[in-house]
N, C-alpha and C positions, 0 to 999 in steps of 0.2 A: 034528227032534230030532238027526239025526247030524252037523247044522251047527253045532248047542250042543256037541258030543262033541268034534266033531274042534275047535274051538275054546278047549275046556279043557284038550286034550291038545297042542295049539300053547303055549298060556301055560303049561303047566306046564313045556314045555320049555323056552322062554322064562327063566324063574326059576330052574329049575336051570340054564342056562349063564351068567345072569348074576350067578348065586351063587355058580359057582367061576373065574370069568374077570372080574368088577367090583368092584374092593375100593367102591366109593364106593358101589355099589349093596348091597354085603355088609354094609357101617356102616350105610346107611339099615334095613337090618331089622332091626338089633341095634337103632338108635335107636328103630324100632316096636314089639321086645319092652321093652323098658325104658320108653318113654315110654304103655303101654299102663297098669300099676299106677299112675305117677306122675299122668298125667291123670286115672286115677279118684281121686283123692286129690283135686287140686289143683282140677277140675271140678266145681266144686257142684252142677251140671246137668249133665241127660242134653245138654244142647247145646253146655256150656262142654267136656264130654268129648269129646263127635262134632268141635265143631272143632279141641281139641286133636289127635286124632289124624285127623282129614282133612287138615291142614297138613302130616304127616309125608308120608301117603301121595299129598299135590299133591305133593309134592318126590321122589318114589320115580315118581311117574309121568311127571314132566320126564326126571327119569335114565333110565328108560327111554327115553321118545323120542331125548334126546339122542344114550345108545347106537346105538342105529336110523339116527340120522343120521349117526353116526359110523360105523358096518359100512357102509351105503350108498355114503359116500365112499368107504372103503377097498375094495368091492368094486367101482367105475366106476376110480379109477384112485389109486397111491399115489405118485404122482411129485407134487411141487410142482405146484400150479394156485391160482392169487388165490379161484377162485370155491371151493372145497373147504376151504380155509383159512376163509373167507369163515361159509360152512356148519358148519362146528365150532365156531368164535368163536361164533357166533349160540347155538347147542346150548350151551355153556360157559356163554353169560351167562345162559340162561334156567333154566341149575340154580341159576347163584350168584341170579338174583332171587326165584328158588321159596324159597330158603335164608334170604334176608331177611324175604318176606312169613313164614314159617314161625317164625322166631329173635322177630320182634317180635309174632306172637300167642302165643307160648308166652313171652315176657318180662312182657307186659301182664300174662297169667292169672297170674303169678308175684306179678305187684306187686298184684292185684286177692286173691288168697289173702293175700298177706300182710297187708294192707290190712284184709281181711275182707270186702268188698265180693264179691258172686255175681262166678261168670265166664257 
């Protein structure tokens, strides 16, 4: 039980420092309050909901990692190195692909509501 504790009190620290130090992780929450009402609307189903906002929160959990890998570099060394460059890049494209998978299931369920078709 005090490995569940201290576990929740690491993430929680975790969230508040990436809530006042990551604008992109600070827009991903605002886009999980807002996209929280709109997916129950636009979600005909408790499943068309769940994946609407588990898309949000795959891309809120890239940006974490990426963070991570981004402090890790900065914390091993901040001088120019290929392989560090290398390791952000990587961290970068796997939020912009979390951000595609995400854009085109929340576009389909747009065009599937308007449509009329279940999501």
């Amino acid at each position: 039980m005090e490995r569940l504790i201290n576990a929740t009190k690491n993430s929680i620290r975790a969230w508040r420092v990436l809530i006042r130090h990551e604008a992109a992780f600070r827009l991903e929450t605002i886009l999980l309050g807002v996209a929280l009402p709109v997916a129950y609307v636009i979600g005909t189903t408790w499943r068309g909901f769940a994946l609407l906002i588990g898309v949000i929160l795959f891309v809120m959990v890239v940006e974490v990692l990426n963070t991570a890998v981004e402090a890790a570099c900065d914390a091993f060394s901040r001088e120019f190195n290929t392989d560090i460059r290398l390791a952000k890049d990587c961290g970068s494209l796997a939020v912009a692909l979390s951000l595609v998978i995400a854009g085109g299931v929340w576009l389909l369920a747009l065009w599937e509501w308007i449509a009329g078709a279940p999501v």
